[in-house]
Backbone as JSON, one array per atom type, in Angstrom:
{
  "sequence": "XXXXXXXXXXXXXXXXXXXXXXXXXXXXXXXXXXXXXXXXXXXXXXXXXXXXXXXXXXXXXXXXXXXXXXXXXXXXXXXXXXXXXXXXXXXXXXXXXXXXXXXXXXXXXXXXXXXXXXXXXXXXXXXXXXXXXXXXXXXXXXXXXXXXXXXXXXXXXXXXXXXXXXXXXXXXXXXXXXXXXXXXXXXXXXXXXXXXXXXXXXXXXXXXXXXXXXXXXXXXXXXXXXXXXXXXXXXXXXXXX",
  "N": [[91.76, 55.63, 339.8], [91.99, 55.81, 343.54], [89.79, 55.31, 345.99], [89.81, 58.19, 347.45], [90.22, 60.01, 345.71], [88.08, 59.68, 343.93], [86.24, 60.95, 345.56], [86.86, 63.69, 346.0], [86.84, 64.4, 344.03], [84.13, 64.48, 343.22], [83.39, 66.03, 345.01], [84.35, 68.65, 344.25], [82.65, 68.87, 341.99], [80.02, 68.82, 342.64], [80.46, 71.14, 344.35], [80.37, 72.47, 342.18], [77.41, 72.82, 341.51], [76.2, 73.79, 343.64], [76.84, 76.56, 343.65], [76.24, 77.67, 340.87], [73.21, 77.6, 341.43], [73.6, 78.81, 343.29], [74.39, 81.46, 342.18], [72.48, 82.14, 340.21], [70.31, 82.1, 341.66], [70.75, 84.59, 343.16], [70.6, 85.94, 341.49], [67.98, 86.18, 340.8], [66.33, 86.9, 343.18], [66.06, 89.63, 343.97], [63.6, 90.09, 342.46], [61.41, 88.16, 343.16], [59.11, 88.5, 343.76], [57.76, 89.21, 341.44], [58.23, 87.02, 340.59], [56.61, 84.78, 341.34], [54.16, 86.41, 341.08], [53.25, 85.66, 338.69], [53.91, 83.35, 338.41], [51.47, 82.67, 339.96], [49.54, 83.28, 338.32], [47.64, 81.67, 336.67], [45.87, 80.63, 339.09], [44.97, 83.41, 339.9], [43.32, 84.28, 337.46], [41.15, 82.95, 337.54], [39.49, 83.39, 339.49], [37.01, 84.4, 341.71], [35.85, 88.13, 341.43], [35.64, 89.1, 343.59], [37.35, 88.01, 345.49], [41.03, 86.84, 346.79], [44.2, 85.88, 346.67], [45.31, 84.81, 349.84], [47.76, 85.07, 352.58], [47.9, 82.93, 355.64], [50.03, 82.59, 357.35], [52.22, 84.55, 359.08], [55.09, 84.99, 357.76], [54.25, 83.82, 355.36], [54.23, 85.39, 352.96], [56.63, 86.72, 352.62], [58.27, 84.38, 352.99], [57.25, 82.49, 350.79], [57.82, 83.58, 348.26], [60.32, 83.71, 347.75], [60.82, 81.11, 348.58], [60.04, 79.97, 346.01], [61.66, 81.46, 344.28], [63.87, 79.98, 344.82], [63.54, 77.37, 343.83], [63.51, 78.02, 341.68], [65.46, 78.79, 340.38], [66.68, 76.28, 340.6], [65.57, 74.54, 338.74], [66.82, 76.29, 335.93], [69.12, 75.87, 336.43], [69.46, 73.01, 335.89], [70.13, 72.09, 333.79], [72.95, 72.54, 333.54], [73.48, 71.5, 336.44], [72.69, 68.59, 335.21], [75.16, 68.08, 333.28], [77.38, 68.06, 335.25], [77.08, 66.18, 336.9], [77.59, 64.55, 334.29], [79.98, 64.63, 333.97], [81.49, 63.44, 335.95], [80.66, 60.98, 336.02], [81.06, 60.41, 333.15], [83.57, 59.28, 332.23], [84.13, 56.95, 333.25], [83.09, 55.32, 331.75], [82.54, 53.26, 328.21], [83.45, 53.76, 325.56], [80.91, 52.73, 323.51], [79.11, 53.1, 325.55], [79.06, 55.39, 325.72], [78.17, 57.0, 323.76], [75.36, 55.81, 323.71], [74.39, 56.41, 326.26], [74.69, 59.51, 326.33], [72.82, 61.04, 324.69], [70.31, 59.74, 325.55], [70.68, 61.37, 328.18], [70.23, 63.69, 327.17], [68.05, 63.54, 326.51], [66.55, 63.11, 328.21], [66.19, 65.81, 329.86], [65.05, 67.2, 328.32], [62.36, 65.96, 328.0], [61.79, 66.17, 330.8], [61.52, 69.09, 331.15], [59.4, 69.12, 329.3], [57.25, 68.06, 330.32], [56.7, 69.71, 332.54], [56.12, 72.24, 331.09], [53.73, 71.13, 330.19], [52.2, 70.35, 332.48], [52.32, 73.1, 333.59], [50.98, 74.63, 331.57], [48.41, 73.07, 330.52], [47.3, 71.05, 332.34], [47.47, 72.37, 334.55], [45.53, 74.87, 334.36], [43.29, 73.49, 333.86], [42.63, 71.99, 336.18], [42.45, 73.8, 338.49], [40.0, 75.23, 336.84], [38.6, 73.34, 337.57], [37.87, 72.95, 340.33], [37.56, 75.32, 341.29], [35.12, 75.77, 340.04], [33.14, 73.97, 340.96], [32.96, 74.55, 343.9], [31.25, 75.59, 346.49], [28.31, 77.23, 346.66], [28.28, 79.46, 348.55], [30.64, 79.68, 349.7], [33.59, 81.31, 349.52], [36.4, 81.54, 347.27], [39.8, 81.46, 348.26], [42.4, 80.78, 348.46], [45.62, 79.86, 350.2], [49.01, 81.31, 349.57], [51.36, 79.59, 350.44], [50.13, 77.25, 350.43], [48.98, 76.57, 347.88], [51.44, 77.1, 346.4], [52.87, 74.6, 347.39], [51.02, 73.59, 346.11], [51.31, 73.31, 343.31], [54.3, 73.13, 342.43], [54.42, 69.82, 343.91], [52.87, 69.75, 341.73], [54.11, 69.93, 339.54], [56.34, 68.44, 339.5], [55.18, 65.72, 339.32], [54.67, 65.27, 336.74], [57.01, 66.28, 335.66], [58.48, 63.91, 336.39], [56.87, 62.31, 335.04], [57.06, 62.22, 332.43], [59.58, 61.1, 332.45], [58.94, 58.52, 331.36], [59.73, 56.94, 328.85], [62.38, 57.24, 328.49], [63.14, 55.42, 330.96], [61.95, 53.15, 330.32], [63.41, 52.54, 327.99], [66.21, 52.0, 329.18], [65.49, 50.22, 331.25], [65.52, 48.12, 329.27], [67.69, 48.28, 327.42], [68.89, 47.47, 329.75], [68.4, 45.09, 330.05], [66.97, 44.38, 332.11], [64.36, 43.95, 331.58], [62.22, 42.74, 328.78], [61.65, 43.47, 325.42], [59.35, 42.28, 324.01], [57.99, 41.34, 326.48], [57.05, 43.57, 328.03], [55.15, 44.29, 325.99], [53.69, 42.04, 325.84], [52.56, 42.9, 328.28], [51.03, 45.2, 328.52], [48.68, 45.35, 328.6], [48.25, 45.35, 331.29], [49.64, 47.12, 332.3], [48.27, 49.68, 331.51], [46.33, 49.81, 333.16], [48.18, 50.52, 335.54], [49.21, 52.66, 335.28], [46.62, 54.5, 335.11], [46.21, 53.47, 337.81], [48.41, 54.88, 339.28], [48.12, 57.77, 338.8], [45.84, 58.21, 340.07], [46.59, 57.97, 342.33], [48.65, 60.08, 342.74], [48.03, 62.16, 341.87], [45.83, 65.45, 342.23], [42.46, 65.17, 344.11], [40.66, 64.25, 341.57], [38.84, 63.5, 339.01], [39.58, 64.32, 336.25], [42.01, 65.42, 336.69], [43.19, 62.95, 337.31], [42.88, 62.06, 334.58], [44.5, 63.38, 332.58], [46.66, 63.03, 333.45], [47.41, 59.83, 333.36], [46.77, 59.29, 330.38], [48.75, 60.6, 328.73], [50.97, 58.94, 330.38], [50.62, 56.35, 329.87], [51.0, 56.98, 326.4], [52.95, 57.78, 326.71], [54.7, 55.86, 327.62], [54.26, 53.72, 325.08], [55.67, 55.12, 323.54], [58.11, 54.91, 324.4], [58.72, 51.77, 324.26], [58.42, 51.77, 321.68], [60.7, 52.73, 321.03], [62.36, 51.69, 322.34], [62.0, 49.05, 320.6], [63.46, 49.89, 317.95], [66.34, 50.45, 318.85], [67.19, 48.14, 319.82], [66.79, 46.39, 317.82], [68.91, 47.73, 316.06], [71.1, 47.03, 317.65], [70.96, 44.47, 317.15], [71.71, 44.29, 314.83], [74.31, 45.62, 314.44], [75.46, 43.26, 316.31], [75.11, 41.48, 314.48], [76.88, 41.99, 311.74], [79.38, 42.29, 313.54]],
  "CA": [[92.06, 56.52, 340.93], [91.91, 55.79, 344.7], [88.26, 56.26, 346.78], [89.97, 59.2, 348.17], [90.49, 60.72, 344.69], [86.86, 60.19, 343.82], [85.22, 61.56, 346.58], [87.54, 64.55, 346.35], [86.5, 64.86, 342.31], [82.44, 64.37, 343.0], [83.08, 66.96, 346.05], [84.09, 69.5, 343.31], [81.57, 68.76, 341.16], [78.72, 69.45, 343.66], [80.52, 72.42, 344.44], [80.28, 74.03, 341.11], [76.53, 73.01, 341.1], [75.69, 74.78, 344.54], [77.83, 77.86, 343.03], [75.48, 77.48, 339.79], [71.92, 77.48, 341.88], [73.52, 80.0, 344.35], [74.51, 82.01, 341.53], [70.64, 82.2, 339.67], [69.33, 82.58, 342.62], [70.63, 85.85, 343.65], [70.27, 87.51, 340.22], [66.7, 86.57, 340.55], [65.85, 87.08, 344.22], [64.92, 90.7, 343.7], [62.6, 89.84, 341.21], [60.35, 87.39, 343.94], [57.77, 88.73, 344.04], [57.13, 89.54, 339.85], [58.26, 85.85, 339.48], [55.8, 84.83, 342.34], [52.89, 86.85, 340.75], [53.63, 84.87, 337.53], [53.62, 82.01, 338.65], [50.2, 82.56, 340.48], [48.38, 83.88, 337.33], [46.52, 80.48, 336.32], [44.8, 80.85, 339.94], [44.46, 84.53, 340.04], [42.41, 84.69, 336.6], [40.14, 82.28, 337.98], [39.11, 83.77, 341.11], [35.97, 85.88, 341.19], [36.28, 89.5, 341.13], [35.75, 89.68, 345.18], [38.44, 86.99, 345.89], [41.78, 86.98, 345.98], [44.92, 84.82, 347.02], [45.93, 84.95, 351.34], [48.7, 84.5, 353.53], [47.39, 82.42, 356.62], [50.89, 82.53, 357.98], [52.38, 86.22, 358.76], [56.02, 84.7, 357.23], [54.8, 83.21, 354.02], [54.19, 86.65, 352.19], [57.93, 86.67, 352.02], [59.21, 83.41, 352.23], [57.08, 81.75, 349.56], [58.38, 84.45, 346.54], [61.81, 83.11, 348.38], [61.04, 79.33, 347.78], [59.94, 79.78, 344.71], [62.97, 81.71, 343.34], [65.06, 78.91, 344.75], [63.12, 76.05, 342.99], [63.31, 78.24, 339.68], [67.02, 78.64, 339.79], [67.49, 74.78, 340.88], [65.11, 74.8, 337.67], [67.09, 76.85, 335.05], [70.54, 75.25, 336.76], [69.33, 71.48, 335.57], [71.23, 71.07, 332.73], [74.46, 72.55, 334.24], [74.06, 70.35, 337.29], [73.12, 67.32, 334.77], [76.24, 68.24, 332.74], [78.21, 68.13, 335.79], [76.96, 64.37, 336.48], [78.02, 63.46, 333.58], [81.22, 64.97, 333.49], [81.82, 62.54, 336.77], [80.46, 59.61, 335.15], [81.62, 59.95, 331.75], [84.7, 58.59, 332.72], [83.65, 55.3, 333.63], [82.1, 54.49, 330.82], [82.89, 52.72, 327.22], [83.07, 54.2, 324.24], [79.58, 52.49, 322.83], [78.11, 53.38, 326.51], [78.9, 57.29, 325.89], [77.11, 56.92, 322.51], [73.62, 55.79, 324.11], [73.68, 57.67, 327.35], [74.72, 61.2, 326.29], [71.45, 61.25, 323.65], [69.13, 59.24, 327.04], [71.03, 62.26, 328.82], [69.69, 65.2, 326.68], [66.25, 63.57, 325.89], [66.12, 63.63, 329.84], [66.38, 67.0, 329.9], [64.32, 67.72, 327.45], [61.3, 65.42, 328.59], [61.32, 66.71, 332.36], [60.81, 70.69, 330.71], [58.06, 69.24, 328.41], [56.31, 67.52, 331.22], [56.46, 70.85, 333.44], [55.56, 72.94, 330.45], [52.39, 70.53, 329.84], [51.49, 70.79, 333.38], [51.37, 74.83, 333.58], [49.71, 75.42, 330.26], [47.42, 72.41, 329.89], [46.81, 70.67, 333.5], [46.85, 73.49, 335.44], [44.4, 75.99, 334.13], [41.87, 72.4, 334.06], [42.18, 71.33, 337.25], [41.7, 74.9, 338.73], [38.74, 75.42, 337.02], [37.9, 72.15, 338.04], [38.16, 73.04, 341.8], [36.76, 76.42, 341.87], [33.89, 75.53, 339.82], [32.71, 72.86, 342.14], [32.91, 74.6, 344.85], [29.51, 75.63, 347.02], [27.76, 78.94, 346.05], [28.11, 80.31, 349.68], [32.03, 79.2, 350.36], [34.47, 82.01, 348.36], [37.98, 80.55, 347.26], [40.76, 82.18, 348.93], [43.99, 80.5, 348.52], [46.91, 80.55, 351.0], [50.26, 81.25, 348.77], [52.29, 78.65, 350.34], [49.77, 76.13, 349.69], [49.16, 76.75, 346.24], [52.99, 76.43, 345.6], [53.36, 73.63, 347.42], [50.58, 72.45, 345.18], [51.8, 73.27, 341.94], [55.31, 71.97, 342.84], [53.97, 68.85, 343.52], [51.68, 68.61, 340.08], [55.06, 69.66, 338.26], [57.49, 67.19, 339.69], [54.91, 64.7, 339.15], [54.57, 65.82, 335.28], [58.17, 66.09, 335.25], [58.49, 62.55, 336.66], [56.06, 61.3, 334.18], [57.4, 62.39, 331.28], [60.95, 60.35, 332.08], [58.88, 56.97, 330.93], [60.56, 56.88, 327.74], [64.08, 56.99, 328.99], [63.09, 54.63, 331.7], [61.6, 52.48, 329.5], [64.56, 52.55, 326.93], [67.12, 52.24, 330.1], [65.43, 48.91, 331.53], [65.15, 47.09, 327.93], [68.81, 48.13, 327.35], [70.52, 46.94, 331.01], [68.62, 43.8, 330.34], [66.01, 43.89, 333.08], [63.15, 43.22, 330.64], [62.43, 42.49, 327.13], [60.56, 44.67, 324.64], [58.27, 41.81, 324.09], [57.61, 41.24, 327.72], [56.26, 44.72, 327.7], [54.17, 44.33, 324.91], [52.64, 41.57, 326.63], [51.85, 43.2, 329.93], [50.54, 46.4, 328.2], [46.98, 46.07, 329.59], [48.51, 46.04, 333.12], [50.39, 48.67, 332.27], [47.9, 50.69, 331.34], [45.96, 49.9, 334.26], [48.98, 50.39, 336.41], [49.07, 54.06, 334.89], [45.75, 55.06, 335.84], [46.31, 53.42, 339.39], [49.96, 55.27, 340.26], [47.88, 58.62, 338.23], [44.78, 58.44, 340.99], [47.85, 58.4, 343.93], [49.73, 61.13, 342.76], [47.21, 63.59, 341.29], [44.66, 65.94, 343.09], [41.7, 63.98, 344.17], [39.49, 65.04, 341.04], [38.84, 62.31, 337.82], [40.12, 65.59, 335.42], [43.79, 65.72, 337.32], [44.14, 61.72, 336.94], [42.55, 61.48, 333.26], [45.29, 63.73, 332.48], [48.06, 62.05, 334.02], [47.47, 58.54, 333.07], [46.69, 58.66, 329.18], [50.24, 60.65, 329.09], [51.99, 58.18, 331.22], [50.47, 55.59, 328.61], [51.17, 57.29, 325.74], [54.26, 57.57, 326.87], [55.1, 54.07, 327.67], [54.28, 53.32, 323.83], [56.68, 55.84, 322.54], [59.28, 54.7, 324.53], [58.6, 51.02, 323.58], [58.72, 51.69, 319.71], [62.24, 53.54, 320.71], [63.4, 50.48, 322.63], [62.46, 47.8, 319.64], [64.18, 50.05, 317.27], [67.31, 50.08, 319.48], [67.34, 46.17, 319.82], [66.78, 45.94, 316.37], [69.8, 48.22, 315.6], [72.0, 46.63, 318.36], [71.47, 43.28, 316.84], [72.13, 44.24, 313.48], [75.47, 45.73, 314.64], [75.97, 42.44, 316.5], [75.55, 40.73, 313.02], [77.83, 42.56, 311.13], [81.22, 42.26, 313.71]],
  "C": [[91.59, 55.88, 342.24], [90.68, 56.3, 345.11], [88.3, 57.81, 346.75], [89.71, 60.67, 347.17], [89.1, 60.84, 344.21], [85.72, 61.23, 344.38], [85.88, 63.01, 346.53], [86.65, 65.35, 344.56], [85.18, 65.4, 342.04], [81.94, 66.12, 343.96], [83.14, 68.52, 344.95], [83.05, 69.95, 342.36], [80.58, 69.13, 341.74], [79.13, 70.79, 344.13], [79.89, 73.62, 343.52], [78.42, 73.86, 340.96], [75.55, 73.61, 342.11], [75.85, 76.45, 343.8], [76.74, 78.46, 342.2], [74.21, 78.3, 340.0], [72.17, 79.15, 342.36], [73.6, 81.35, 343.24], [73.38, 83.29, 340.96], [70.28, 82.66, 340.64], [69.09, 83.96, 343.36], [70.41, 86.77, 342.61], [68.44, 87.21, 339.96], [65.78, 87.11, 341.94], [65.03, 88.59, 344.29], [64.29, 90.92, 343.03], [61.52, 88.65, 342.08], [59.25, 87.41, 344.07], [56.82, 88.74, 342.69], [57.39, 87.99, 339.72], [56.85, 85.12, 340.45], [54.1, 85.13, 341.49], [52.65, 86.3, 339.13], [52.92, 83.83, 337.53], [51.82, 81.37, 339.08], [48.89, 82.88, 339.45], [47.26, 83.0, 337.32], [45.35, 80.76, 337.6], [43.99, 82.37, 339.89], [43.01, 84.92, 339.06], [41.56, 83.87, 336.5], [39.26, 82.43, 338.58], [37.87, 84.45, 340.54], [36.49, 87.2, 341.96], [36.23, 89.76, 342.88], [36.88, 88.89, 345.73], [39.74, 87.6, 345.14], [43.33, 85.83, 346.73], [45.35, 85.38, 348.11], [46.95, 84.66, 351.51], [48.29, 84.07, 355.04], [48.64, 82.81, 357.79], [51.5, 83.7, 358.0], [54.22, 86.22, 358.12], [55.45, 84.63, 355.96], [54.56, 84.34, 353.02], [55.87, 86.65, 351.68], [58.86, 85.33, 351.8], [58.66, 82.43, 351.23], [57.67, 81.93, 348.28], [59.47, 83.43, 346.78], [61.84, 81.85, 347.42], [60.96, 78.85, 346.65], [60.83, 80.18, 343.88], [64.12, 80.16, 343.33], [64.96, 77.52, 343.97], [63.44, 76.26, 341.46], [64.92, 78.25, 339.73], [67.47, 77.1, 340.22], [66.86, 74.31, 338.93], [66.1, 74.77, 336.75], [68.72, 76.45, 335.39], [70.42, 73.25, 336.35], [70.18, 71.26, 334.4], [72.62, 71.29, 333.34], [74.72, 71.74, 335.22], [74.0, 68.48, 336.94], [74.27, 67.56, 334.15], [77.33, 67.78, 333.55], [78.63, 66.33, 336.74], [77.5, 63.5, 335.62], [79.22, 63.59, 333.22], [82.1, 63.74, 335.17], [81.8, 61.36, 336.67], [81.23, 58.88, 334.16], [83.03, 59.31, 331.59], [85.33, 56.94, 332.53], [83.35, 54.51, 332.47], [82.67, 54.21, 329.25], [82.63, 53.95, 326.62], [81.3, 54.53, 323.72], [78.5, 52.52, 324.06], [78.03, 54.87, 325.93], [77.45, 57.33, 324.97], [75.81, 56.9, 322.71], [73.59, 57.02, 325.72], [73.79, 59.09, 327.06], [72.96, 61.75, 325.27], [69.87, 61.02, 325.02], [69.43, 60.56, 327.87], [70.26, 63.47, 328.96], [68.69, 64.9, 326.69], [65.89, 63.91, 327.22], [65.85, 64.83, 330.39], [65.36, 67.88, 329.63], [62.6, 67.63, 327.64], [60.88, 65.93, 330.07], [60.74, 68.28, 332.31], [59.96, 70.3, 330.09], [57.34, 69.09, 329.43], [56.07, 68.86, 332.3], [55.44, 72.26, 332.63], [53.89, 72.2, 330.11], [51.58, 70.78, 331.27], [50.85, 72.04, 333.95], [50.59, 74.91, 332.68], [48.67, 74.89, 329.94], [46.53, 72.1, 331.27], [46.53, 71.57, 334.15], [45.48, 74.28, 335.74], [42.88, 74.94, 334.66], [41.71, 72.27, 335.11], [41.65, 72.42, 338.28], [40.33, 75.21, 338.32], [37.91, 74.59, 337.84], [37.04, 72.51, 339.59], [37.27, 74.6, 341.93], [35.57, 76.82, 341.32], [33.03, 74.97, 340.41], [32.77, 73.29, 343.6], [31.85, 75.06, 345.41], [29.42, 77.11, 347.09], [27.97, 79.95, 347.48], [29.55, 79.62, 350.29], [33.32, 80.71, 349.41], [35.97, 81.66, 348.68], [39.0, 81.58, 347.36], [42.31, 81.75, 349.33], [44.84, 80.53, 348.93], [47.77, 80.86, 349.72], [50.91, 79.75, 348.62], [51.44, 77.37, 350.35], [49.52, 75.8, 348.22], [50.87, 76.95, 345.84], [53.24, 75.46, 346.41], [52.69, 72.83, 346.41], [50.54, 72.04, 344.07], [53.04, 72.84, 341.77], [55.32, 70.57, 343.0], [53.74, 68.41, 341.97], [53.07, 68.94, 339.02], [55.85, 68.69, 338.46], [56.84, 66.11, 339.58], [55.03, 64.55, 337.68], [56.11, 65.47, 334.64], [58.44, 64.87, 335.06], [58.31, 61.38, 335.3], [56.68, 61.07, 332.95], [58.88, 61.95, 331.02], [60.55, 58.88, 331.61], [58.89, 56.66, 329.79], [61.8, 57.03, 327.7], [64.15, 55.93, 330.24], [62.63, 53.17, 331.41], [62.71, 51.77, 328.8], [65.73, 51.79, 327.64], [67.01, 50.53, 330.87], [65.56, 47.85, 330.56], [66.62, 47.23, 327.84], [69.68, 47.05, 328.41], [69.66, 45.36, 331.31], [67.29, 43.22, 331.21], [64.72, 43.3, 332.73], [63.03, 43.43, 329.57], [61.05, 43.44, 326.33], [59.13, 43.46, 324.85], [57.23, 41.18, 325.25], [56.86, 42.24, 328.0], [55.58, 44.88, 326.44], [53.33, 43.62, 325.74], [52.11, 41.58, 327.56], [50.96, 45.23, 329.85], [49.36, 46.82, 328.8], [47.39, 46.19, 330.73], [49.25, 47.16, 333.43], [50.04, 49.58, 332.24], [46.99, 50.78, 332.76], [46.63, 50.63, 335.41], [49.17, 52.31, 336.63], [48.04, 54.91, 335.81], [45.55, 55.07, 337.47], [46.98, 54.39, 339.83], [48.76, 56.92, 339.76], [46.52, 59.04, 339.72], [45.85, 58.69, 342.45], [48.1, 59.92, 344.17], [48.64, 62.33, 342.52], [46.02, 63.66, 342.34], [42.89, 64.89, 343.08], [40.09, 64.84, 343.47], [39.85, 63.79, 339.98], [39.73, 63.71, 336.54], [41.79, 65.28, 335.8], [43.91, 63.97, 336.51], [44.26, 60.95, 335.07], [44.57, 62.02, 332.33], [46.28, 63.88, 332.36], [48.2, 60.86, 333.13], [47.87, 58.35, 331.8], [48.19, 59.42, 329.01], [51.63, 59.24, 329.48], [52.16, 56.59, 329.97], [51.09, 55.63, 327.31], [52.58, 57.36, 325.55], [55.51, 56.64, 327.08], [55.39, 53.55, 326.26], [55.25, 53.8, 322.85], [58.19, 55.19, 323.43], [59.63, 52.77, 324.19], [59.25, 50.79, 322.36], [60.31, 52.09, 319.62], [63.08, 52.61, 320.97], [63.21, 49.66, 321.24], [63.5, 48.68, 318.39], [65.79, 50.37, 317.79], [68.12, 48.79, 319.41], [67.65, 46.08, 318.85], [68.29, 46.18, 315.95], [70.92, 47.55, 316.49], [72.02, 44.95, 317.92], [71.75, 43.11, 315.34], [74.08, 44.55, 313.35], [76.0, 44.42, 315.31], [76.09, 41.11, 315.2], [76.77, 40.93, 312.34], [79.33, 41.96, 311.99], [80.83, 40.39, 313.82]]
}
């Protein structure tokens, strides 16, 4: 097809995944405030009994619930708007490409909700205590809103992030860029490299980055073992024809 025809095809496609978001978003909007007070639990059941979570700003009472509905329906619209990626893609691509990316597709999917779900239920609750344990006997913790969701937004999209280094892994060993056993042999800098990017990104506490890192590690190794058995299988099929 012609540029003109692409750009006309992709323009659709982004349509239906505004449509999608916009969709979610209004069947949850009057619900902002219950998803809001949800979301805030981990801090709330932290707090002491005289504390409780502020609005500094005389807007963010209402437009935080807001931002946060719109993040959860961009959220709960991720596979429909990856679906809709790959229905633009899939096109393009071979036969024995579909085969590996639609599986790298779903695990993607799959890995960015684990890594969000590990960060509310496991990281979270820790690094909170962390923070409002440590804090000085004559200070009481009082929380804006819209900083506490910017700051849990953050620690999930980093979580999310993290948890694609087993499809990123898999993705460079496939297109060539480096060799399984090249990553074997740079493993200690790798793991180093972990804990470095893990002290960047995460709150500035040793708890947040321990957290991060052995993950990011752990995760490196599994996607490793997935690339050599890939290789393996891609040069057994290159035996055979």
């Amino acid at each position: 097809m012609p540029l003109t025809q692409h750009l006309i095809e992709l323009r659709q496609h982004f349509i239906r995944m505004l449509v999608a978001v916009l969709v979610i978003f209004l069947a949850l909007v009057g619900f902002s405030r219950e998803i809001y007070d949800l979301f805030s639990t981990p801090l709330v059941a932290l707090l002491p009994s005289n504390a409780s979570m502020i609005a500094t700003d005389i807007t963010s009472s209402f437009l935080a619930p807001i931002k946060l509905t719109l993040y959860v329906a961009i959220f709960l619209a991720m596979p429909y708007i990856l679906y809709q990626i790959w229905s633009f893609v899939a096109p393009a691509l071979y036969k024995h490409e579909k085969k590996i990316a639609l599986p790298i597709l779903l695990s993607s999917i799959v890995l960015f909700y684990t890594g969000i779900a590990f960060a509310y239920y496991i990281v979270l609750n820790s690094v909170l205590s962390f923070f409002i344990k440590f804090s000085p006997d004559n200070v009481l913790p009082m929380t804006d809103i819209d900083s506490y969701l910017n700051f849990v937004l953050k620690l999930f999209l980093v979580f999310g992030a993290t948890f694609e280094i087993p499809v990123l892994t898999l993705l460079l060993v496939l297109a060539g860029v480096v060799s399984v056993q090249s990553l074997a042999d740079k493993r200690r800098y790798i793991i180093v490299a972990c804990f470095g990017v893990s002290a960047i990104v995460t709150p500035p506490d040793g708890l947040s980055m321990i957290l991060l890192a052995i993950p990011m590690w752990l995760l490196f190794e599994v996607g490793l073992i997935l690339a050599k058995i890939l290789v393996k299988q891609k040069k057994a099929i290159s035996t055979v024809d």
